[in-house]
C-alpha positions in Angstrom: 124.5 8.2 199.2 126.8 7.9 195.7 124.3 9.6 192.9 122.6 7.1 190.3 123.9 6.8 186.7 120.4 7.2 184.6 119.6 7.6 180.8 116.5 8.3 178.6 115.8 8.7 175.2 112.5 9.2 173.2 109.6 11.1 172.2 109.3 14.9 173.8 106.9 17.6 173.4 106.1 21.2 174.6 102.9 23.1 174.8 102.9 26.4 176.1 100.8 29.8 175.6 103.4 31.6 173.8 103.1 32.4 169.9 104.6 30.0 167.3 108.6 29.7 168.1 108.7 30.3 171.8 110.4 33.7 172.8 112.1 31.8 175.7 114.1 29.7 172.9 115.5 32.9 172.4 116.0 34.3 176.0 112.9 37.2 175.3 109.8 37.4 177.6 106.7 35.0 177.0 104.4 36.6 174.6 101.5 36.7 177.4 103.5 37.9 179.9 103.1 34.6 181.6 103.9 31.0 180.5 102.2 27.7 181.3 101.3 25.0 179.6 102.6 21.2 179.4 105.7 19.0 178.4 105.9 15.0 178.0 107.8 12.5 177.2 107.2 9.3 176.6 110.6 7.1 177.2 111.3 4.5 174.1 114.5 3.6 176.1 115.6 4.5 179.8 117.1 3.3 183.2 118.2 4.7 186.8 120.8 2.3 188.2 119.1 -0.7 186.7 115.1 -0.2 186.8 114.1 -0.4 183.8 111.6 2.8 182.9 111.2 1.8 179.0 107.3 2.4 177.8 106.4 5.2 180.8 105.1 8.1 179.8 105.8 11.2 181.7 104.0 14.8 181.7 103.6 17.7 183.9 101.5 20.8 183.8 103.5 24.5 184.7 102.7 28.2 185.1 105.6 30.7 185.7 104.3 34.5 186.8 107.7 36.2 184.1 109.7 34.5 181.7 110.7 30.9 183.1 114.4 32.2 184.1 112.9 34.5 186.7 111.3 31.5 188.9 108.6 31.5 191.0 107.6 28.3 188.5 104.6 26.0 189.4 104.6 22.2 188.0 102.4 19.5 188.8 104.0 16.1 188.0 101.7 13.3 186.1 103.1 9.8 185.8 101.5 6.8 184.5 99.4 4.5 187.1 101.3 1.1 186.2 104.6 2.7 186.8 106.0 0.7 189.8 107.6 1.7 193.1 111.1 1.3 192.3 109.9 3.3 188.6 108.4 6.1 190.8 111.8 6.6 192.9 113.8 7.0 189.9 111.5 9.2 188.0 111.5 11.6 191.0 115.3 10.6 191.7 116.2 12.1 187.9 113.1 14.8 188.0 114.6 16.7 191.5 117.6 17.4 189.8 120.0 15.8 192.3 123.6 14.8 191.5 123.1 16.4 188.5 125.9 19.4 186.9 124.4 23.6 187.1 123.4 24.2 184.0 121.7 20.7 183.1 118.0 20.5 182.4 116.2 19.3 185.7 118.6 20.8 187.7 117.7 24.3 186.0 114.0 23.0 186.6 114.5 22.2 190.7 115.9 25.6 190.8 113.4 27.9 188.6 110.3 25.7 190.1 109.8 27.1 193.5 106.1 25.5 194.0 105.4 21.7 193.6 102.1 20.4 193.3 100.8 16.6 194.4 102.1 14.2 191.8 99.3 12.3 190.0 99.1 8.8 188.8 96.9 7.9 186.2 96.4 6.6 182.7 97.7 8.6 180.5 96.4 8.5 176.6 100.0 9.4 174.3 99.9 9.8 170.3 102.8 11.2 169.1 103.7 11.5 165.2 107.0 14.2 164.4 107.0 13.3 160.5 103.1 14.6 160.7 104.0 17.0 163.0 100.8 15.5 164.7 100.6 14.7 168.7 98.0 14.3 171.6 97.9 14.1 175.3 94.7 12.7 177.4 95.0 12.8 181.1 91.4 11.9 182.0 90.2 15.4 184.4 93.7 16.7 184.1 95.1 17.6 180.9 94.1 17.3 177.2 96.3 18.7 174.1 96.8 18.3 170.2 99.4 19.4 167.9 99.1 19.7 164.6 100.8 21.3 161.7 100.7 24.8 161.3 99.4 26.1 158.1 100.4 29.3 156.0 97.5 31.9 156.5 97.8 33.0 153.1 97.7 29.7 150.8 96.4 27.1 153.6 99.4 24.8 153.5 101.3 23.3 156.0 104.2 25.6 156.7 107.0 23.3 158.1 109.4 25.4 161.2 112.2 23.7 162.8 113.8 25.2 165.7 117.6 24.3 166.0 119.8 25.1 169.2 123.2 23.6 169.0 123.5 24.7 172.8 120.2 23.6 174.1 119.4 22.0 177.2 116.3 20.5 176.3 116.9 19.5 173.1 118.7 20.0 169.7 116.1 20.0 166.8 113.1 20.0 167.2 109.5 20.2 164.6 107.1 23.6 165.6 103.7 22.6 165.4 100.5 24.4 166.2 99.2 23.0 169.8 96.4 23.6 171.9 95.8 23.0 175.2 93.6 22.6 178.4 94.7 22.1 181.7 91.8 21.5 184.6 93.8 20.2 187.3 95.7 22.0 190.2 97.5 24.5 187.6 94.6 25.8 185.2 94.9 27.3 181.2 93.2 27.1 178.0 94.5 28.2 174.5 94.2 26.9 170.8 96.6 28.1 168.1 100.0 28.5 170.0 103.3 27.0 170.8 104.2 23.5 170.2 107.3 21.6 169.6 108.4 17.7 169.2 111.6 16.7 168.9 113.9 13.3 169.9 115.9 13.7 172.6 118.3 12.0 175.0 119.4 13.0 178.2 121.8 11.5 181.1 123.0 13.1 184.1 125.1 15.6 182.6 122.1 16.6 180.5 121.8 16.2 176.7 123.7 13.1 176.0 124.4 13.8 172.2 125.6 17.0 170.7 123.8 18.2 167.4 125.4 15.8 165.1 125.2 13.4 166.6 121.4 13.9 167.6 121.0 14.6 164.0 122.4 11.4 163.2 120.8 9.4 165.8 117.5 11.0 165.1 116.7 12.5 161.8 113.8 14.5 161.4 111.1 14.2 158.6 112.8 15.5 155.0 
């Protein structure tokens, strides 16, 4: 079967229980030892061969033993109830990694994730505000998380921390934020006061589909 052409763009964040910054965006071990946590995305513009998938909001749940390079990754797929059949083949189509170049983002993922849990469908409760630095995730017996900004320990302000990685393969730029984070589904955690991250992004099958100027131009943060 000829691979699918596919697209999405929108609103991405990251929680895991790593300190502020995230060694792994800088190729050191996870400040625990372990890493888990959750991603989402909630897709302001997307298609796989022509279904539509504009409006769905996508998360999943994860646990890696070492830093995420060494594998051995658990991830637990959550995908919003209304999402229709032909949605639900696409999402997994572009999510497995298939037809997609080494090196790419969810080809890295179907490589480093070695242990799949049952996909869920359900509703899915999505605020997401990168000028406040400000985000939640509701997953009703699942998954619940909030970012917010993180603030100077010394004078009480909010201390702004932008993460830039002209190479990245999951995104560009993106707005550090101080997240918490409970998962009570098949892959378990619970922390307050650690790693989170929003940023734009837009990805086809050859990965990120801008470079940094362009993503800067596309999608400017807050100044």
């Amino acid at each position: 079967m000829a691979f699918r052409e596919w697209s999405l763009e929108g609103e991405y964040i990251e929680f895991c229980s790593c300190d502020f910054g995230c060694p792994c965006e800088s190729m050191a071990p996870p400040t625990q030892g372990e890493c888990n946590g959750a991603v989402g995305f909630k897709i302001t513009k997307g298609e796989c061969d022509g279904v539509k998938l504009d409006g769905l909001v996508v998360v999943a749940t994860f646990y890696f033993p070492r830093a995420i390079h060494h594998g051995d990754g658990h991830m637990q797929p959550i995908l919003e109830s209304r999402a229709t059949d032909e949605q639900r083949d696409a999402f997994f189509y572009i999510l497995t990694g298939e037809d997609q170049p080494v090196g790419t983002m969810f080809q890295i993922f179907s490589v480093i994730i070695e242990h799949h849990h049952e996909p869920i469908f359900t509703e899915i409760g999505w605020d997401w505000d990168i000028k406040a630095r400000r985000a939640r995730i509701d997953v009703p017996g699942v998954l619940r998380t909030e970012a917010q900004p993180i603030l100077n320990p010394v004078t009480d302000t909010e201390q702004r921390i932008i993460t830039t990685l002209p190479d990245g393969w999951v995104f560009h730029e993106a707005e550090g934020a101080d997240g918490a984070a409970k998962g009570i589904g098949d892959i378990k955690f619970d922390f307050t006061s650690r790693h989170s991250s929003l940023s734009y992004v837009a990805w086809d099958r050859n990965g990120l589909s801008l470079d940094l100027d362009e993503a800067r131009r596309r999608f400017p943060l807050a100044s």
